[in-house]
N, C-alpha and C positions, 0 to 999 in steps of 0.2 A: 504493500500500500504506500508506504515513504516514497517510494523512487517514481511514483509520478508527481510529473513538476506541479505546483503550483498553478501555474499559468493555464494548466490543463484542466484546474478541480473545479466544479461546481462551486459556487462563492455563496454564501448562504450569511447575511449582514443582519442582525438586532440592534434597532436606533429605538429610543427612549428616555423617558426622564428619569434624574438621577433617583435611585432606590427603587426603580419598578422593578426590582427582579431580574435584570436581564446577564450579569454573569450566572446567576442562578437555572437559567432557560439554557445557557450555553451550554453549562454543565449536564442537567440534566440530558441535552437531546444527545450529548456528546459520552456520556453514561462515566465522564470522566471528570476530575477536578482540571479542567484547564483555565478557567478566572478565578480569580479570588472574591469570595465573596463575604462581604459586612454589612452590618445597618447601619455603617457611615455611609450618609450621600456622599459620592463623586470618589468614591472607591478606584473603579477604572477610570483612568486619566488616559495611556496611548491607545489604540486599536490592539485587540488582542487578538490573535489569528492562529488556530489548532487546524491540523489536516487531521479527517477523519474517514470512516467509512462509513456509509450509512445504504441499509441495503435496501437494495432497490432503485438507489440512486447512482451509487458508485463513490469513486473519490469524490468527497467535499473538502472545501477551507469553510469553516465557520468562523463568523469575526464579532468578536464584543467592542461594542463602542462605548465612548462617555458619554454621560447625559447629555445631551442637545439643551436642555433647562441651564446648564455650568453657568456659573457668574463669576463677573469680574475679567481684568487682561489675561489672566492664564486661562480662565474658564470661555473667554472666548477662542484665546488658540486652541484646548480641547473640540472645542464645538465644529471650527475650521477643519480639524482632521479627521472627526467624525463625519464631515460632507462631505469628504474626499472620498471616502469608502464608498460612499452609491457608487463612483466610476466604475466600479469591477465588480459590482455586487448584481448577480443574478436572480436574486430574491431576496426580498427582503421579509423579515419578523419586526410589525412594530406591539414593543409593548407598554401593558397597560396595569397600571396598580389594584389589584379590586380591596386593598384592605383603605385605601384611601378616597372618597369618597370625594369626586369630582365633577362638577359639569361645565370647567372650562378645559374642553379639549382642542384651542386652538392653535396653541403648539404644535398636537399632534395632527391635525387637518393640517397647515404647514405644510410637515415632513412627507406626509403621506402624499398631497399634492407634487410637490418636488419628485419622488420618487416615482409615483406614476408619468406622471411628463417626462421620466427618463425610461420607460416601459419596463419597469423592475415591478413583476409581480409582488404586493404586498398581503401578508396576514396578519391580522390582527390579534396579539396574543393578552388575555387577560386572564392574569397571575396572581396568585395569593390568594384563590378565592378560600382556600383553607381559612381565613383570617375574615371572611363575611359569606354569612349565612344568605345574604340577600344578593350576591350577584350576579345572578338572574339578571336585575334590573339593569344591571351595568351594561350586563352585554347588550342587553336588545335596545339599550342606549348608543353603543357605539356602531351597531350591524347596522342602524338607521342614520347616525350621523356621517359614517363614514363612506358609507356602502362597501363593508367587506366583508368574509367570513372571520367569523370570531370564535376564537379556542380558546375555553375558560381551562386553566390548569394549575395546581401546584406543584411547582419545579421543586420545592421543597420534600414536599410528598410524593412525588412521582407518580402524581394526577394525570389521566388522561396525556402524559407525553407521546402513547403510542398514536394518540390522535391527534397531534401534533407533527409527529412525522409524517402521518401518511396526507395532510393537508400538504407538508411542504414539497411530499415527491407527486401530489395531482397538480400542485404548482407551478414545479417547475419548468421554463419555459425549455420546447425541444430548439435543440442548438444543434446549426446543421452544420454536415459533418465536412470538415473543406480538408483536403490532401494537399497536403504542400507542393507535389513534383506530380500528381497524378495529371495535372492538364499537358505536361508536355512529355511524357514516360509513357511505356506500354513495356508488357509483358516482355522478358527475354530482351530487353535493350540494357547495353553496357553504358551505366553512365559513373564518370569519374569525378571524383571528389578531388579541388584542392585546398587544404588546410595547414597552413604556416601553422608551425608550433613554437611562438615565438616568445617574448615576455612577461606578452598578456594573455596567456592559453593558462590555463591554471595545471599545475601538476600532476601529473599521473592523471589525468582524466581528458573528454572533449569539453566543449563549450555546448550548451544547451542546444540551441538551431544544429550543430551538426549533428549531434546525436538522433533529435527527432527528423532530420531529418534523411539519415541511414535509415532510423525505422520504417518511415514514407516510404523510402524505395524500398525496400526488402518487403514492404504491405504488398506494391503493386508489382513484386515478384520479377522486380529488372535484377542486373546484376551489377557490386557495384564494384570500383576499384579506387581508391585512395591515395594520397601521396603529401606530400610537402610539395613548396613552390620550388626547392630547389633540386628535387627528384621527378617533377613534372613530363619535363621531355623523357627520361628514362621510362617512365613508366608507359607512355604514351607508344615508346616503340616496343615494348612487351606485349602489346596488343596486338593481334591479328587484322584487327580494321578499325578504324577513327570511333570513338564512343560518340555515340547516339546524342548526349549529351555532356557538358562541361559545366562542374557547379563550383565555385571559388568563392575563397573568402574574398573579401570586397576591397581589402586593401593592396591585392597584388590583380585587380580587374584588368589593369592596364598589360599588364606583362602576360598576362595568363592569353591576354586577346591574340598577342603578338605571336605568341609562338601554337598556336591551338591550331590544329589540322581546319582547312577551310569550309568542309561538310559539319562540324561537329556544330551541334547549338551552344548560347553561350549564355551563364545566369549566375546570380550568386546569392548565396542564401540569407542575405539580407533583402534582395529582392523578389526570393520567394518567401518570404514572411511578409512583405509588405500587401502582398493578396492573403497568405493567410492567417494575419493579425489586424491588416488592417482594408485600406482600398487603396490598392491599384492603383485606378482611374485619377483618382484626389491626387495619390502621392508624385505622378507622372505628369500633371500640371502643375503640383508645386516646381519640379525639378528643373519645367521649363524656363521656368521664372527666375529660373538663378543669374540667366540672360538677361533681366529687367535689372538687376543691383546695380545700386550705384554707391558712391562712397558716403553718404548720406543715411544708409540703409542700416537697419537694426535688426539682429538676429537673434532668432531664441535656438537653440542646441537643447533637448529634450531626452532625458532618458525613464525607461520605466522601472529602473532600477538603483538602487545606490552601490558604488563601487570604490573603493579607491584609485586614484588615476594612476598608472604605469608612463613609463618612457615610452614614449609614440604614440598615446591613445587616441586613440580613432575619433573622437569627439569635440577633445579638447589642444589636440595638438593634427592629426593629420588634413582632418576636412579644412580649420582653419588656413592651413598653411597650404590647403591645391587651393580652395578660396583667393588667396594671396597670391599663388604664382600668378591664378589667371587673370586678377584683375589689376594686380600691382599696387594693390595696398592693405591694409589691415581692417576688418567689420569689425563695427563692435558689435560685441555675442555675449548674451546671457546664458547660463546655464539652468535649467531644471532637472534636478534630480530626485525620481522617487516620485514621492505621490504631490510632491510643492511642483503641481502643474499651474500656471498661475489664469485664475481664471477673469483676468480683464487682458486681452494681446493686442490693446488698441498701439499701443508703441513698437509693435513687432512689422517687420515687411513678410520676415518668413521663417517661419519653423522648419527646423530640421529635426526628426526623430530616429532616435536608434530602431533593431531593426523589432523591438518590440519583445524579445523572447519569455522577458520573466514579466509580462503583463497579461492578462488574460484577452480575448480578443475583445468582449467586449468594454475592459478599461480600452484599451487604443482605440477602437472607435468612439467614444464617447469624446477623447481627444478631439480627433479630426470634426466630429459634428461641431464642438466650443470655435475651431478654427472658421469653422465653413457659416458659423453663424456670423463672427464676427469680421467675416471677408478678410480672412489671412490663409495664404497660401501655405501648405504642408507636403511635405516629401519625409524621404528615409534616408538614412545614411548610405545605403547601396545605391538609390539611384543618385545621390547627392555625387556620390563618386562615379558613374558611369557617366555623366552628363558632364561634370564638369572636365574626364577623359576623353569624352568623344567616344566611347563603349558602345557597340550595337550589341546589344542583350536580346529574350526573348522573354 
């Protein structure tokens, strides 16, 4: 169950107010202690996120948030990073106090608003009823005000959680199923991998895209052949006829074009993430636009992950610097990293994004919608570099 990424799990989010129960809910559906729970409000302060199984659904991330209610300057940066979680949250649990007796739920109309305008299935979970005899009345208060189905339960007592889970797996939305290399691969095609192993490769292992994407082809049953950039040619006359395909890391696109037999197709796995994380279409009209910069121009540099930077990083030192051959002078470039995606881009010309891998797809999309709402152009760091090469890819 661990070794599937992240990126790959069902996202399963609980937004509420402080003390409704909701590391309680986590734990329970999770049948393990993975938040900590008290009857101090505002307990959970960062996002807490457990990978679990849950059957019937498969791999999930379930994620405890802090109150949306938080007060004060830190309890609004709580609150800020609890909105950040809708990006990648494919359903969501909002809950609901029953031992506290309320009928101002405009908070939680709010949230729930926000959440459906991001088409994030919501359930309405109301908790504690261990602690009132009378909430009956709660719920058929909230099934009317909110219009949603409502699960009365004690996560304390492990109330009705079975019917908790089976609301969240007839919720869940189906997510179709996209192949990274199946649109240009078929059965019995030899297609060759190249992957520099160089100071940003981590240890003893691949990087995330390459590995999912061995699995890809090996799904669709091609055959594949791998190599380093500097064992490329070798490998290429080991072969009895030109591979069907060429799939390269993105920082050697230019060298790999040059020397690639002239039947072979040519891609790199930041550009096939960019169709199966994100669009395509979007990211191959931001790229064109690299052609519109001028030195006036403001760039955002985007990653969905936090990293430490290495010597030569592709984000923060390569793309800048082909940027700068091409144009002959220096952009100023912001960096986001993580989930600090900043959501006003009115000072941006154009976003550049990594190729996406430890974000689920649909945090990257929700990306490019913020972009597309606010007319700023977005690409990937693969076509960012085949464009600014002169690369014909497919």
């Amino acid at each position: 169950m661990n070794t599937t990424p992240n990126s790959n799990r069902t996202h399963i989010a609980i937004f509420g107010k402080r003390n409704a129960g909701k590391s309680s809910i986590i734990n329970a559906i999770a049948n393990q202690d993975v938040a900590i729970v008290s009857d101090t409000a505002g307990t959970t302060t960062d996002p807490v996120k457990k990978a679990i199984e849950i059957n019937g659904i498969g791999a999930c991330a379930i994620v405890d948030t802090a109150g949306f209610d938080d007060e004060g300057e830190l309890g609004a940066l709580r609150i800020h990073k609890t909105r950040k979680i809708m990006e990648s949250a494919d359903i969501a649990l909002l809950a609901f106090d029953a031992s506290f007796v309320n009928n101002d739920y405009l908070l939680e109309l709010k949230w729930k608003n926000e959440l459906v305008g991001l088409e994030i299935p919501v359930i309405a979970v109301l908790n504690k009823i261990d602690l009132n005899d009378k909430y009956k009345n709660m719920e058929q208060n909230i099934r009317e005000m909110f219009d949603l189905d409502v699960i009365s339960i004690s996560a304390k007592n492990g109330v009705n959680i079975d019917k908790l889970i089976e609301a969240i797996k007839s919720a869940i939305p189906k997510i179709e199923e996209i192949s990274i290399t199946g649109h240009i691969i078929k059965e019995d095609d030899i297609v060759m991998l190249v992957m520099p192993q160089d100071i940003q490769a981590p240890k003893g292992r691949l990087i995330l895209p390459q590995v999912q994407t061995i699995r890809d082809i090996l799904d669709n049953k091609a055959v594949i052949m791998a190599s380093t950039f500097d064992k490329f040619e070798k490998a290429l006359n080991a072969l009895s006829k030109p591979p069907k395909v060429i799939i390269t890391d993105s920082q050697v696109f230019k060298e790999v074009e040059k020397l690639k037999p002239e039947e072979s197709l040519l891609t790199s796995f930041s550009v096939l993430f960019a169709r199966y994380k994100g669009n395509e279409e979007v990211y191959k009209r931001g790229a064109d636009f690299i052609d519109k910069l001028t030195k006036d121009s403001k760039l955002l540099i985007a990653e969905s992950c936090a990293h430490v930077p290495l010597e030569g990083d592709i984000g923060r030192v390569k793309i800048p610097n082909l940027l700068k051959n091409k144009f002959g002078f220096d952009f100023d470039i912001d960096y986001a990293v993580g989930n600090d995606f900043p959501d006003d881009l009115s000072k941006y010309d154009l976003v550049i994004h990594c190729g996406g891998c430890m974000g689920t797809r649909k945090h990257i999309l929700n990306r490019i919608r913020i972009c597309e709402e606010q007319n700023v152009p977005i690409t990937n760091y693969g076509m960012t570099i085949a464009k600014i090469n002169g690369v014909k890819y497919i």
